[in-house]
C-alpha positions in Angstrom: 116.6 76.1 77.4 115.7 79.3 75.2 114.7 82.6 77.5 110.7 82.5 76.8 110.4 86.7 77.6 113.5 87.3 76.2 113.8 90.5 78.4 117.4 90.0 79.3 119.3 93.5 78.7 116.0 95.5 77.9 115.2 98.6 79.6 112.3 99.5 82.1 110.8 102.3 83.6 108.9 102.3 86.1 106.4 104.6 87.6 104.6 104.7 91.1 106.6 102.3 93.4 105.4 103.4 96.9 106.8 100.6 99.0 107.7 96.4 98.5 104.2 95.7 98.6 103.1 97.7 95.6 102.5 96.2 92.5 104.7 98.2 90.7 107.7 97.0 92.9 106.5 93.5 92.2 106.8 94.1 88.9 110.1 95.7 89.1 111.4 93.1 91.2 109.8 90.3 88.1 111.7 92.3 85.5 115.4 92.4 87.1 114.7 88.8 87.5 114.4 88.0 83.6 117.4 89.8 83.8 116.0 93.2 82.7 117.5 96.8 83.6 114.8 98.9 85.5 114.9 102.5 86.0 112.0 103.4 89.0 110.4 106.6 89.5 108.4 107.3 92.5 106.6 110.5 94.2 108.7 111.9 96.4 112.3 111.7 98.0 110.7 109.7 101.0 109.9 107.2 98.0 113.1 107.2 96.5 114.7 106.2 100.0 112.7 103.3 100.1 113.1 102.2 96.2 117.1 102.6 97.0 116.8 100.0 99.6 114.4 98.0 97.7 116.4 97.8 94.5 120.0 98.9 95.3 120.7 98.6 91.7 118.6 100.2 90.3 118.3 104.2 89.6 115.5 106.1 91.3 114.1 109.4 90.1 111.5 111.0 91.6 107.9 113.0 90.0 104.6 114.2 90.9 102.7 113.8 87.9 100.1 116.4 89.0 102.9 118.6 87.5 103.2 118.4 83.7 106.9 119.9 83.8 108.3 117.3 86.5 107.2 114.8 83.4 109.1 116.7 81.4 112.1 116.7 83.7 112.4 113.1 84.8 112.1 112.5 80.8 115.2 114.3 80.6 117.1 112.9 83.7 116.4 109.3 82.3 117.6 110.3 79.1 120.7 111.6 80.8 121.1 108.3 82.3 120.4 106.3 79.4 123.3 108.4 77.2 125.6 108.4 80.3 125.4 104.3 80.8 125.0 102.9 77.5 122.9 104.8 74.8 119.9 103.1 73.8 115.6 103.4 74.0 113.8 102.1 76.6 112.1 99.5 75.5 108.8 99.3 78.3 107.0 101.8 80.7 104.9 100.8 83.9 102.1 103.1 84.7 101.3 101.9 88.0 99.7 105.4 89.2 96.7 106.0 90.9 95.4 108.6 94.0 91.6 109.2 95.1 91.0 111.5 98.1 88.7 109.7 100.4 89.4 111.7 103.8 85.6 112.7 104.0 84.9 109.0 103.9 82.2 107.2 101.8 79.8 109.5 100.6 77.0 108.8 97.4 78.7 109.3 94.0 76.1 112.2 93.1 78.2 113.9 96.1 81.5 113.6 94.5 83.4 116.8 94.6 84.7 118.5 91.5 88.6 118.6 92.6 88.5 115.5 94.1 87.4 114.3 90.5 89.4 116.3 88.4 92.8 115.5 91.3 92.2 111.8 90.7 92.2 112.1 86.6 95.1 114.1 86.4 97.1 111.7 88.6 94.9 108.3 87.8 94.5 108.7 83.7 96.0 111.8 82.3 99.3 110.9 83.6 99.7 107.7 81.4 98.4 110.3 78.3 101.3 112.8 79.3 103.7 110.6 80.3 103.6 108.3 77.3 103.8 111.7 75.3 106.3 113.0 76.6 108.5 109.6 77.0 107.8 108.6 73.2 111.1 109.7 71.8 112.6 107.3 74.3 111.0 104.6 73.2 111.9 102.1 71.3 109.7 101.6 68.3 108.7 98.5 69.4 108.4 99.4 73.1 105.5 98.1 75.4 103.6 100.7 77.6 101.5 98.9 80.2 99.3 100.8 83.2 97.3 99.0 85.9 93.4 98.9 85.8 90.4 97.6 87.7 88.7 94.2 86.7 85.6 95.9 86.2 84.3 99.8 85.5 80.9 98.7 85.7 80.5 97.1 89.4 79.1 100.1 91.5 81.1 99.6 94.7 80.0 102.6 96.8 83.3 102.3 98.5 85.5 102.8 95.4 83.0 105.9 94.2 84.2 108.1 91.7 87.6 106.4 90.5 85.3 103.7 88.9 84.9 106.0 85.9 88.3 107.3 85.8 89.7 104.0 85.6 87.3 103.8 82.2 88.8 106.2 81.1 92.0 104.7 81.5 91.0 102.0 79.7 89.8 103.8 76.9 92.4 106.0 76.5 94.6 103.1 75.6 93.3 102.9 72.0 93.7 106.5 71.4 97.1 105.9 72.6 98.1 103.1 70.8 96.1 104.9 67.5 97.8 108.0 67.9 101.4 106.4 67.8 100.9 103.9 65.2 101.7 107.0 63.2 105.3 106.6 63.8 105.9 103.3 65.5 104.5 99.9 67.1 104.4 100.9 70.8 101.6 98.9 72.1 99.1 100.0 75.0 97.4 97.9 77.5 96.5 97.5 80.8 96.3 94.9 83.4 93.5 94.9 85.3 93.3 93.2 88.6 90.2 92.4 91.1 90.8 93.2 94.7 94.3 92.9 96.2 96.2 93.4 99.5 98.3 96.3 99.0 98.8 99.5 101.3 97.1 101.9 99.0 93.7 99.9 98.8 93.9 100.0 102.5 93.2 103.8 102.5 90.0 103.0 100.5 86.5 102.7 103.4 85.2 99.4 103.7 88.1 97.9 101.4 88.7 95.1 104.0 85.1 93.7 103.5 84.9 94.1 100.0 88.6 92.4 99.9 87.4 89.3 102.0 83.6 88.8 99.7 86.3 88.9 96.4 88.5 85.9 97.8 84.8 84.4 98.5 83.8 85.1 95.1 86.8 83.7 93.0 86.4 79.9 91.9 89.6 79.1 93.2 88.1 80.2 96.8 91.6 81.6 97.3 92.5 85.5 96.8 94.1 86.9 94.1 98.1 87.5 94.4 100.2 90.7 93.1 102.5 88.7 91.9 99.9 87.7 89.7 99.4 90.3 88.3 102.6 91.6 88.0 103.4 88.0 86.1 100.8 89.2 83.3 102.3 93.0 83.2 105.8 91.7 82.4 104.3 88.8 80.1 102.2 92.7 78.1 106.0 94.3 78.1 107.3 91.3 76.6 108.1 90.8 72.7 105.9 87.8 73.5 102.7 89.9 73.6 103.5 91.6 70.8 100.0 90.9 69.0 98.2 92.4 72.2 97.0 96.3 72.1 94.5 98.8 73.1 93.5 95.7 75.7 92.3 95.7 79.3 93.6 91.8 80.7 91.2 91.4 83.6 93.3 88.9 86.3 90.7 88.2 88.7 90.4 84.4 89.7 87.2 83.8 87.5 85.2 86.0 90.1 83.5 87.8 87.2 81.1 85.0 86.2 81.0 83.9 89.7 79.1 86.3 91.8 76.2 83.3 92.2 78.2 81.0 94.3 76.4 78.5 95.8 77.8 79.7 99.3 77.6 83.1 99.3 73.7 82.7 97.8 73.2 80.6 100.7 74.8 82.8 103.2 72.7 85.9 101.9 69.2 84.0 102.1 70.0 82.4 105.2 
């Protein structure tokens, strides 16, 4: 039977694996099954301990994307790799980055402070912009650049505050992306964008618990949503198979979008 994804023997990177229950380690973990090669890059060298154990074959290289010249370096150490191994392009990144400070707790967006919201757009959405600049040489021409979203910019969840309208501009920058590099190849940009998921970073957001529990409520399957999931629809966007698919947000959210009027939960909240 023919390989659907045909990913065997194409080349990965990966950014912002934090630990095995991360959705860009899902994803890693997806791609080395369909017999891709995946090069992960993670934060620090505490990370990089943990990707070596999760993916002992794989190389790990580390970057804090708040630093424009640690983009530039990793770039470099890849290519390094890449000429040392085999030669070659990579032919996909994963963009799986995202940090919001919410130490003060909730507070009202109107209270949002400046570098809290210009920390979170550097790391959340500028990174993808200078990453995917600064990667594009190693790309194949008909590479795949995917980066993880929210299902919705326009739900104001008090609790998720100011990285609501970061992640629109995430998802906005992926036309200007893909636009920008249609100059000079066919590299395609989307994102996938889940609803709520179990994961240890959403932990750290207040109230995230609650908010995780009303989404499995909301979903018409009445069961939550799954990172593999979503990682299965990231690898299906890096995939030749997708190739008519850019500039696109893929929400992956159960069907709670056209849901929130559940019989149950309407009857729970008037009751």
């Amino acid at each position: 039977m023919k390989d659907f994804l045909e990913m065997a023997g194409k080349r990965y990177v990966v950014f912002g694996l934090a630990n095995k229950k991360s959705i860009a380690a899902v994803i890693a973990a997806n791609l080395l099954e369909q017999g891709a090669e995946v090069m992960l890059v993670v934060h620090s060298e505490k990370r990089k301990k943990a990707a070596n154990a999760l993916f002992p074959g794989s190389p790990v290289f580390f970057c804090d994307v708040e630093e424009e010249e640690q983009i530039a370096r990793v770039r470099d150490e890849i290519a390094e790799w890449i000429e040392a191994a085999s030669g070659g392009r990579v032919d996909g990144l994963v963009h799986s980055i995202a940090y919001a400070n919410y130490s003060d707790g909730i507070k009202p967006f109107h209270e949002t402070k400046r570098r809290d919201f210009l920390q979170a757009a550097t790391i959340s959405c500028f990174s993808l912009i200078s990453i995917a600049n600064h990667f594009k040489n190693l790309l194949d021409i008909d590479g795949s650049v995917v980066t993880v979203s929210i299902s919705t910019t326009r739900m104001a969840a008090v609790n998720y505050g100011y990285m609501a309208p970061i992640k629109a501009a995430l998802d906005s920058s992926l036309c200007f992306l893909a636009k920008s590099f249609a100059d000079f190849s066919r590299i395609r940009f989307n994102a996938v964008a889940p609803s709520l998921l179990k994961t240890s970073s959403s932990a750290g957001i207040p109230g995230y618990i609650d908010s995780y529990l009303f989404a499995e409520k909301a979903m018409l399957r009445k069961r939550a949503l799954t990172t593999q999931e979503v990682a299965d629809t990231a690898v299906f966007l890096l995939s030749r198979r997708s190739s008519g698919i850019t500039c696109q947000t893929v929400v992956v959210d159960g069907g709670m979008s056209v849901n929130y009027f559940d019989r149950d939960i309407v009857n729970k909240a008037i009751s």
